[in-house]
TIMIDO-465066 format. One record per residue (C-alpha): residue number from 1; x, y, z. Coordinates in nm, 3 decimals. Layout:
(node NUM; (X; Y; Z))
...
//
This chain:
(node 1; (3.281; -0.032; 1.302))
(node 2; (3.207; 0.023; 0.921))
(node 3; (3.024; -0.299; 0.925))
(node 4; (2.799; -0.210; 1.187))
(node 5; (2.746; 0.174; 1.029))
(node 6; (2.656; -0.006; 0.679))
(node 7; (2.426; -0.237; 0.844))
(node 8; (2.267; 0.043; 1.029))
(node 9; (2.221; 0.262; 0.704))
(node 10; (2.061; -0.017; 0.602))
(node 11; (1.836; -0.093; 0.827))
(node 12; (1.764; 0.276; 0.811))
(node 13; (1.666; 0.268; 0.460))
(node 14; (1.448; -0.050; 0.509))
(node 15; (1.229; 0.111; 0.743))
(node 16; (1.212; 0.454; 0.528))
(node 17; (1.125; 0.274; 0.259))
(node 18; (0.860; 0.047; 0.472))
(node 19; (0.701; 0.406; 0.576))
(node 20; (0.633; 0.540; 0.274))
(node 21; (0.394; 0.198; 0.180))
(node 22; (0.040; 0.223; 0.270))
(node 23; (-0.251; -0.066; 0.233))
(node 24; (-0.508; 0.050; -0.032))
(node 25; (-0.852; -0.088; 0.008))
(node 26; (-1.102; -0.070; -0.292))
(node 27; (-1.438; -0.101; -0.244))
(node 28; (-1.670; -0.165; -0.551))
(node 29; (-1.997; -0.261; -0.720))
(node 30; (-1.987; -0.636; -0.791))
(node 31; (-2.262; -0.648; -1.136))
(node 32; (-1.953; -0.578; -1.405))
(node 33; (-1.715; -0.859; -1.257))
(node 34; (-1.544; -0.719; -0.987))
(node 35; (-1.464; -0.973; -0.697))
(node 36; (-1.565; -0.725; -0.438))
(node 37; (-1.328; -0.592; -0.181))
(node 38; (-0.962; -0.549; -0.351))
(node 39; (-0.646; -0.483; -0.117))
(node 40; (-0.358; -0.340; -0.298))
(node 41; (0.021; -0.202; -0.164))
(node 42; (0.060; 0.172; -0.230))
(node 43; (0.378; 0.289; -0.266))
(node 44; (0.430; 0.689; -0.188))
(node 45; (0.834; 0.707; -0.290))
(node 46; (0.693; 0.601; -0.656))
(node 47; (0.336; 0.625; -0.725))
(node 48; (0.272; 0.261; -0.802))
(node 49; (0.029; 0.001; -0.674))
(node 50; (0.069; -0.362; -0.603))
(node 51; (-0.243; -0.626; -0.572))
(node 52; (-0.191; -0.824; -0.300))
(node 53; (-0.518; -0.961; -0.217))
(node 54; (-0.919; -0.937; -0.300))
(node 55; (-1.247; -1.081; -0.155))
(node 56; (-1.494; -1.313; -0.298))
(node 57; (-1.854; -1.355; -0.317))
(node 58; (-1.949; -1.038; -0.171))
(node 59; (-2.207; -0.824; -0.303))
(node 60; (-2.180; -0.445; -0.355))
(node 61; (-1.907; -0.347; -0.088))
(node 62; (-1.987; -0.033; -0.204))
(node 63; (-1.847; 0.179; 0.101))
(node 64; (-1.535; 0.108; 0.316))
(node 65; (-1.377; 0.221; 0.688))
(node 66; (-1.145; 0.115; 0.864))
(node 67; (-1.137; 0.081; 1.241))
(node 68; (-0.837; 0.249; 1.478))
(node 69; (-0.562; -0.011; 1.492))
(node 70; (-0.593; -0.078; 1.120))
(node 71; (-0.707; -0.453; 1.213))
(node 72; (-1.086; -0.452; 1.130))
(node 73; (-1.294; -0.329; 0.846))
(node 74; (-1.664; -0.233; 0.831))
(node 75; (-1.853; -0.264; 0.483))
(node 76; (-2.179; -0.108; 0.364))
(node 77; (-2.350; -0.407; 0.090))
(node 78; (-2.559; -0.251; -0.110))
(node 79; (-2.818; -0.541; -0.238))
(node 80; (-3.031; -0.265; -0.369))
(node 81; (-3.350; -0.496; -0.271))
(node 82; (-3.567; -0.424; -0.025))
(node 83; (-3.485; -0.450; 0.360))
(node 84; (-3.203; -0.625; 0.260))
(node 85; (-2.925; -0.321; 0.333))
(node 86; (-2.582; -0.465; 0.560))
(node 87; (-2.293; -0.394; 0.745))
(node 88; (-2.044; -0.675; 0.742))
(node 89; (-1.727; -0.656; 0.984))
(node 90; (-1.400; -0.830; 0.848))
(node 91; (-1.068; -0.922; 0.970))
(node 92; (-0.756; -0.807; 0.837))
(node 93; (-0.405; -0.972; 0.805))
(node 94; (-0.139; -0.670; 0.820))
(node 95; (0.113; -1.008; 0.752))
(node 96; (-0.053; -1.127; 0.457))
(node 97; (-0.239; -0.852; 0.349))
(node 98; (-0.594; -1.073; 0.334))
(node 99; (-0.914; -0.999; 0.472))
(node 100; (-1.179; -1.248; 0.650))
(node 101; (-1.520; -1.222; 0.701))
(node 102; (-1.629; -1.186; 1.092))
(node 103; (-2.039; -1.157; 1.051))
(node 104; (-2.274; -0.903; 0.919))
(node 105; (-2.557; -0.729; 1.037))
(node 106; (-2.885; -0.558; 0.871))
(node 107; (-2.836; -0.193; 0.835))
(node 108; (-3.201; -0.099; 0.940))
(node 109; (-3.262; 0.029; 0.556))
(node 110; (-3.235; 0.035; 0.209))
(node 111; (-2.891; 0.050; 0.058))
(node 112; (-2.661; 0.180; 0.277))
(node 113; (-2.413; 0.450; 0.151))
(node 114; (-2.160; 0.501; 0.437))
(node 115; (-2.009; 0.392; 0.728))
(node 116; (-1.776; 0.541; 0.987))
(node 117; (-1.628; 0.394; 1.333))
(node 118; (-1.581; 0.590; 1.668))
(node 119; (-1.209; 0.674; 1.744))
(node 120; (-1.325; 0.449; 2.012))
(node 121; (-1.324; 0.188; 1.780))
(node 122; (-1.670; 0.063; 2.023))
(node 123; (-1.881; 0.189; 1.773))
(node 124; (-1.963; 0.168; 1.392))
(node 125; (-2.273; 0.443; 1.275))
(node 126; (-2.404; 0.377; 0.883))
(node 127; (-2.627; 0.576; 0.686))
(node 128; (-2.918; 0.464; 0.462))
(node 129; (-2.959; 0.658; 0.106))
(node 130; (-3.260; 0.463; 0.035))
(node 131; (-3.399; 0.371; 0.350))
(node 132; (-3.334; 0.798; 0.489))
(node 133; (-3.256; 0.663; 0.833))
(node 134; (-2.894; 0.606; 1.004))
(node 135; (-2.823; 0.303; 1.257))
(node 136; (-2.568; 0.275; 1.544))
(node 137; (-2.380; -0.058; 1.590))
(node 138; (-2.168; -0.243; 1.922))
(node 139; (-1.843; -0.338; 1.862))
(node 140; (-1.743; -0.687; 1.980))
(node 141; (-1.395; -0.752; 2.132))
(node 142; (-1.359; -0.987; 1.866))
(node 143; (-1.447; -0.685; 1.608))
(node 144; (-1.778; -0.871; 1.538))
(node 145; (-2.085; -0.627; 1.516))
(node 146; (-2.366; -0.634; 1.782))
(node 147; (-2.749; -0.600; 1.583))
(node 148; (-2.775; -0.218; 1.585))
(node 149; (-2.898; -0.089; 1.896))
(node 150; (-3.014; 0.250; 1.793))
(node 151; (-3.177; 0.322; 1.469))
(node 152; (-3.309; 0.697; 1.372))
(node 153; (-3.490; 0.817; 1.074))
(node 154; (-3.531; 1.126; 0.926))
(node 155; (-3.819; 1.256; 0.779))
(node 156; (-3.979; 1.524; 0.536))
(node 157; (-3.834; 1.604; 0.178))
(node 158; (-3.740; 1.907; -0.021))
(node 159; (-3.798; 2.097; -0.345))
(node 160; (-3.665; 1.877; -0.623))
(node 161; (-3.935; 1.577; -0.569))
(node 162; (-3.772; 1.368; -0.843))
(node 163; (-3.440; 1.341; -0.600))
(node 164; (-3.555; 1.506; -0.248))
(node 165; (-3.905; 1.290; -0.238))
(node 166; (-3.789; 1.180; 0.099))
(node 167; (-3.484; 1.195; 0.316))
(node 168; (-3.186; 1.019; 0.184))
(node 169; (-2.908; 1.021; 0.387))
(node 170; (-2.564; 1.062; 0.248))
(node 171; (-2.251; 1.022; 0.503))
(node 172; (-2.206; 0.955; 0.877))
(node 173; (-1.907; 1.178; 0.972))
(node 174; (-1.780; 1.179; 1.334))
(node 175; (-1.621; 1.544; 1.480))
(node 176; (-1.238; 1.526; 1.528))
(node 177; (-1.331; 1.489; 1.900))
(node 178; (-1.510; 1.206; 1.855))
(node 179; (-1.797; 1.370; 2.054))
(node 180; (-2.089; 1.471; 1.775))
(node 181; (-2.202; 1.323; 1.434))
(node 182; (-2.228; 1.515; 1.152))
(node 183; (-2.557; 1.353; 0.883))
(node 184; (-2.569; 1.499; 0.552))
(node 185; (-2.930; 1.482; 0.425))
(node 186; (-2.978; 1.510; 0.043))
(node 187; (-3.362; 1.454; 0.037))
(node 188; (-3.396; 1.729; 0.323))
(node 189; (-3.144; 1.962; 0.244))
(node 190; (-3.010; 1.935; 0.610))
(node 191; (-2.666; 1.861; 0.795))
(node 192; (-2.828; 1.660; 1.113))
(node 193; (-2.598; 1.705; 1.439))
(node 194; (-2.546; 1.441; 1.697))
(node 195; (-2.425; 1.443; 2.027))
(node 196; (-2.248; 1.108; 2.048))
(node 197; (-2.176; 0.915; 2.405))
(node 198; (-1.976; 0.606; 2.358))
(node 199; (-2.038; 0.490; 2.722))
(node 200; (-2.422; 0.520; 2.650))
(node 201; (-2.715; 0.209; 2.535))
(node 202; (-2.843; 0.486; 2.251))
(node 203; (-2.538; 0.720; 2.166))
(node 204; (-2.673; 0.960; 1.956))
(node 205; (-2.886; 1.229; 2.085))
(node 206; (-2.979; 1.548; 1.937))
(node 207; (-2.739; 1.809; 1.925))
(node 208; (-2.817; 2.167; 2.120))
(node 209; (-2.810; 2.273; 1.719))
(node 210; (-2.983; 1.947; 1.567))
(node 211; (-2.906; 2.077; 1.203))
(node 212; (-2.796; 2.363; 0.959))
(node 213; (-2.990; 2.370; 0.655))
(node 214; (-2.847; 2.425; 0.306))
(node 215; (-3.040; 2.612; 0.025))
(node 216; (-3.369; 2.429; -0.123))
(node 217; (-3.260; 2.122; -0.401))
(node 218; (-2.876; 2.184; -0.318))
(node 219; (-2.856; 1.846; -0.204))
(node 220; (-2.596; 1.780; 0.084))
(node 221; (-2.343; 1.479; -0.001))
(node 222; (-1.983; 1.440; 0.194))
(node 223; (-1.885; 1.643; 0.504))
(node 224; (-1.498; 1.660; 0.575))
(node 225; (-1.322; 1.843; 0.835))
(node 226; (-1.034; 2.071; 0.806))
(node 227; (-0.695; 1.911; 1.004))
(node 228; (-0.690; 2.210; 1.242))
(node 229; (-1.049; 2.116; 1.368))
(node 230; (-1.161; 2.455; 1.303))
(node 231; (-1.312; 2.423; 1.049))
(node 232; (-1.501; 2.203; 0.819))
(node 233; (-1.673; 2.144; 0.439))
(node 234; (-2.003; 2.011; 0.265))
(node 235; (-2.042; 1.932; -0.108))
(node 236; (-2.369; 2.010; -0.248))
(node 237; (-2.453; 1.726; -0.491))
(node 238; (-2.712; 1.864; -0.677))
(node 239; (-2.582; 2.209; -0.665))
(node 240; (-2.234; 2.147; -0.777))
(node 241; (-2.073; 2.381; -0.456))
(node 242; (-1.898; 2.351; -0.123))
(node 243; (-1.969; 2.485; 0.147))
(node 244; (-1.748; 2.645; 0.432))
(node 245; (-1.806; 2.649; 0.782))
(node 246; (-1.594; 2.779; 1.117))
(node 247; (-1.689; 2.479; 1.374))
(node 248; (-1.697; 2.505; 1.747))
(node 249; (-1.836; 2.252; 2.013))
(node 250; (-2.090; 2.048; 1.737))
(node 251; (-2.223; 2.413; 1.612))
(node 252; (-2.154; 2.503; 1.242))
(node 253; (-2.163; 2.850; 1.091))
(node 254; (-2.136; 2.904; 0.710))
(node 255; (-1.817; 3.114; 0.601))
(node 256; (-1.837; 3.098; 0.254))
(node 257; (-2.031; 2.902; -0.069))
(node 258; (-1.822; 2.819; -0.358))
(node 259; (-1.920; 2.673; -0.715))
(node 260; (-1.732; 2.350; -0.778))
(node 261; (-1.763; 2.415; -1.171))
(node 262; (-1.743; 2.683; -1.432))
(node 263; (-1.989; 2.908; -1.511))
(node 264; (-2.022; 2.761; -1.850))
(node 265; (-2.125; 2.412; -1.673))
(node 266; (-2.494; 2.349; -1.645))
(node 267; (-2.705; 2.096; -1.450))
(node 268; (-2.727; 1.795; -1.348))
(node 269; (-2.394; 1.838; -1.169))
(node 270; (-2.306; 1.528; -0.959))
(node 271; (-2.079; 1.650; -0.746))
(node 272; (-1.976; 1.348; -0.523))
(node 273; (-1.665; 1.372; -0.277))
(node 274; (-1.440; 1.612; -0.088))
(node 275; (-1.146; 1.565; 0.096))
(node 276; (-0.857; 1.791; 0.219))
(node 277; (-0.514; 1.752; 0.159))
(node 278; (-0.303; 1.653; 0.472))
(node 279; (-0.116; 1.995; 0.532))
(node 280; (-0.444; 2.174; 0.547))
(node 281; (-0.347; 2.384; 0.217))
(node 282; (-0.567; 2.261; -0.075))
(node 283; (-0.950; 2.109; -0.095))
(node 284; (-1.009; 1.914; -0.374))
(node 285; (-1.402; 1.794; -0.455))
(node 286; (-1.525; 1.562; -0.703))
(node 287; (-1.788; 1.642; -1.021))
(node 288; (-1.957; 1.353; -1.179))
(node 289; (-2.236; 1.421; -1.459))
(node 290; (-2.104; 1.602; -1.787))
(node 291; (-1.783; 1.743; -1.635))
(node 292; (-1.548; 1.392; -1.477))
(node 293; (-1.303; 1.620; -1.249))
(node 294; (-1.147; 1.730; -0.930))
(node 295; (-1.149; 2.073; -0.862))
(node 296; (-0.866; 2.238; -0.674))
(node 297; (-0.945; 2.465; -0.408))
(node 298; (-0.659; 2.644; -0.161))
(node 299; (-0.736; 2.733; 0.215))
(node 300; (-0.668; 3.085; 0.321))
(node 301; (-0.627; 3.128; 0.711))
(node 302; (-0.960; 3.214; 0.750))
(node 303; (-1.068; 2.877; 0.598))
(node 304; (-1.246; 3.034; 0.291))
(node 305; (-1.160; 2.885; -0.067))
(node 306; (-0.987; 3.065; -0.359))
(node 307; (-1.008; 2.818; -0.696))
(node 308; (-0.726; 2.727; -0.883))
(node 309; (-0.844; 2.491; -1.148))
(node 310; (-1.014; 2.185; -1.264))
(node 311; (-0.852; 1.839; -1.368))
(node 312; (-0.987; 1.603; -1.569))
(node 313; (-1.026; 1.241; -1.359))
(node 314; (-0.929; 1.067; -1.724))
(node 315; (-1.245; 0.834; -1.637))
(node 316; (-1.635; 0.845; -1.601))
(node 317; (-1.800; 0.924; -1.285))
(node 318; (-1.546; 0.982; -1.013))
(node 319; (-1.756; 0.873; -0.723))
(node 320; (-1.491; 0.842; -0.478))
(node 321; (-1.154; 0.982; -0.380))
(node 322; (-0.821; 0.949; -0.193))
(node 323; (-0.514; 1.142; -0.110))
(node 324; (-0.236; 0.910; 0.040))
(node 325; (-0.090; 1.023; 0.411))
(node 326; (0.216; 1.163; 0.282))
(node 327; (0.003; 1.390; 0.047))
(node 328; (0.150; 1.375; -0.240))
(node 329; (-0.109; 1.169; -0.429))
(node 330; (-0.419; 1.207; -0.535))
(node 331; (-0.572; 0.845; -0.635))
(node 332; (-0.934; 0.900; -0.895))
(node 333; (-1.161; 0.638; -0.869))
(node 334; (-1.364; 0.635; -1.174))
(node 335; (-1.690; 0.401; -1.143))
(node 336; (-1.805; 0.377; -1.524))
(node 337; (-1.472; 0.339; -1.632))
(node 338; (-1.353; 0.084; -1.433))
(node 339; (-0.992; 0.286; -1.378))
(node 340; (-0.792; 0.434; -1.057))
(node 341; (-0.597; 0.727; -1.184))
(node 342; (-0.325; 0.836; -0.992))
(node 343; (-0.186; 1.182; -0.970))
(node 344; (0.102; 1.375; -0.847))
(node 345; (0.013; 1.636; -0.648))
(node 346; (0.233; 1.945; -0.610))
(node 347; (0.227; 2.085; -0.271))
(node 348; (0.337; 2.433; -0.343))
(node 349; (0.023; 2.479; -0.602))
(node 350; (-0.170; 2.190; -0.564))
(node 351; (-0.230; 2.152; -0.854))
(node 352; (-0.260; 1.747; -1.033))
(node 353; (0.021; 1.569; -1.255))
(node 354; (-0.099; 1.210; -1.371))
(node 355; (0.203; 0.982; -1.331))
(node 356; (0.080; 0.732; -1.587))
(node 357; (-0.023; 0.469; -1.333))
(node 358; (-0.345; 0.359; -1.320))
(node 359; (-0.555; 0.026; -1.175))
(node 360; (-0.784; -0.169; -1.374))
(node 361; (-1.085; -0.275; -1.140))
(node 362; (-1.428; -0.260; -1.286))
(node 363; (-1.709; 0.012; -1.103))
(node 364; (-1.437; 0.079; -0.813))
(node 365; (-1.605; 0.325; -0.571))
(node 366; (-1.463; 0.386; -0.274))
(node 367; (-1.057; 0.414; -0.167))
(node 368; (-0.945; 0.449; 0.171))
(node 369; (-0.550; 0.409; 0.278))
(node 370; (-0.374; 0.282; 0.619))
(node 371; (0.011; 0.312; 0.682))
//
């Protein structure tokens, strides 16, 4: 009997232990000598990361996600050349931890920037900074993607004609539902809104409420929602703020605009991602330019923002985010640097503790995490 209760409280332990690991994928610019797509082991009982596996010969997998089922990734490769823009669909080994290449498909413009998949897992939707225009892909059984089958582009521009000369669009970002798209515009100061229908040739249609504008040369980057559903938030790249909305049925209705940066911070802000933490507490947004930081937002039950402070990333030009699914860590990915930073976060403040790890990976620029 004390045999069997040891090898059960064993067996116990194994698969706690087994829970609290999670696959990190890195995505990164290949022109400094990365290899392209890394694949590390993320451990959430200690903070560390293990390398388990990378890519090769790929150029630019600039922008990661990863399909329901945790078996198939989708890849924006930036070429930044002309018509050149891809999507590439690859295969991954839970066993092994490797990833294969499937096939890739033109984007339908200029350097894509992002790329989400359906809950579905049918359908893959990219967006086009360059090329201002967002394309809707066919999943294959085999995960292989179909030529896109629906391409839309935006048009006009906005105030600052340096940066807003035409549309650029930022992020594809499907509603918890599944059922509308959510395109932030930072060339037209716009949110577009979708309708999506998985079961149709062309999913996207107009929304009732095709967009919500933001102010002129604000810039719209990253959309996130809010774990309740109720509520979701867009960083302002050029404006350094976030903005706070009650959602309802693909309709949007700003609550609340909040700087991401002191007063004593001026221009040229660069404020880049935005994600919230898994409890629904804290928002934490990213500030390129002069400042390198996260700032550290809490969620009242309205879901308006109060700050609580600002932490250094410890790097240059934190393009890209993470915060593992047991929240309690925060990973930095710092593109001019070359360094992941990893922080503690405390969930009664949320505040940031670095825990002295780090990984080395040159211009790393986009993190995601599976269990």
């Amino acid at each position: 009997m004390m045999r069997l209760f040891l090898l059960c409280l064993l067996l116990f332990a194994s698969v706690t232990a087994n829970c609290q690991k999670y696959f990190l994928f890195i995505g990164t610019y290949t022109s400094s000598g990365s290899k392209g797509i890394y694949v590390y082991i993320f451990d959430a009982a200690t903070g560390k990361a293990q390398w388990v596996s990378n890519t090769e010969g790929i150029v630019n997998p600039s922008y990661l996600a990863i399909a329901p089922g945790g078996s198939l990734l989708y890849v924006c490769t930036e070429t930044r050349t002309a018509d050149a823009g891809g999507i590439s669909a690859f295969k991954f080994n839970r066993e092994n931890g490797s990833l294969t290449f499937i096939n890739k498909q033109s984007s339908g413009g200029d350097n894509p920037a992002y790329v989400s998949v359906h809950k579905s897992g049918k359908w893959v939707v990219a967006g086009n900074y360059s090329g201002g225009n967002l394309s809707a892909f066919r999943v294959n059984a085999n995960g292989s993607l179909q030529p896109y089958s629906q391409l839309i582009q935006h048009t006009g521009g906005s105030v600052n004609k340096r940066r807003q000369e035409k549309p650029h669009v930022h992020a594809t970002v499907f509603s918890p539902q599944g059922d509308y798209l959510f395109v932030p515009d930072l060339g037209i100061d716009k949110v577009m809104i979708y309708k999506f229908n998985a079961l149709a040739k062309k999913p996207l249609q107009p929304a009732t409420n095709p967009y919500v504008s933001t102010e002129p040369g604000r810039g719209p980057r990253h959309f996130t929602f809010h774990p309740n559903k109720k509520w979701a938030y867009l960083i302002e790249e050029m404006a350094g703020a976030v903005v706070a909305y009650n959602y309802k049925k693909g309709k949007l209705d700003a609550i609340q605009r909040i700087a991401t940066h002191p007063d004593t911070i001026k221009g040229d802000f660069g404020s880049a991602d935005i994600h919230t933490s898994p409890d629904g507490k804290f928002l934490y947004a990213s500030n390129r330019g002069n400042e390198n930081t996260i700032t550290i937002f809490s969620i009242n039950q309205a879901g308006k923002l109060s700050l609580i402070g600002y932490q250094s990333t410890m790097g240059v030009q934190p393009r890209n985010f993470t915060i593992d699914p047991s929240g309690n860590y925060l990973l930095a990915a710092n593109q001019k640097t070359g360094n992941i930073v990893i922080f503690n976060i405390d969930k009664q403040t949320g505040l940031l503790q670095y825990t002295g790890e780090q990984i080395k990976i040159p211009e790393p620029v986009c993190l995601k995490m599976i269990k």
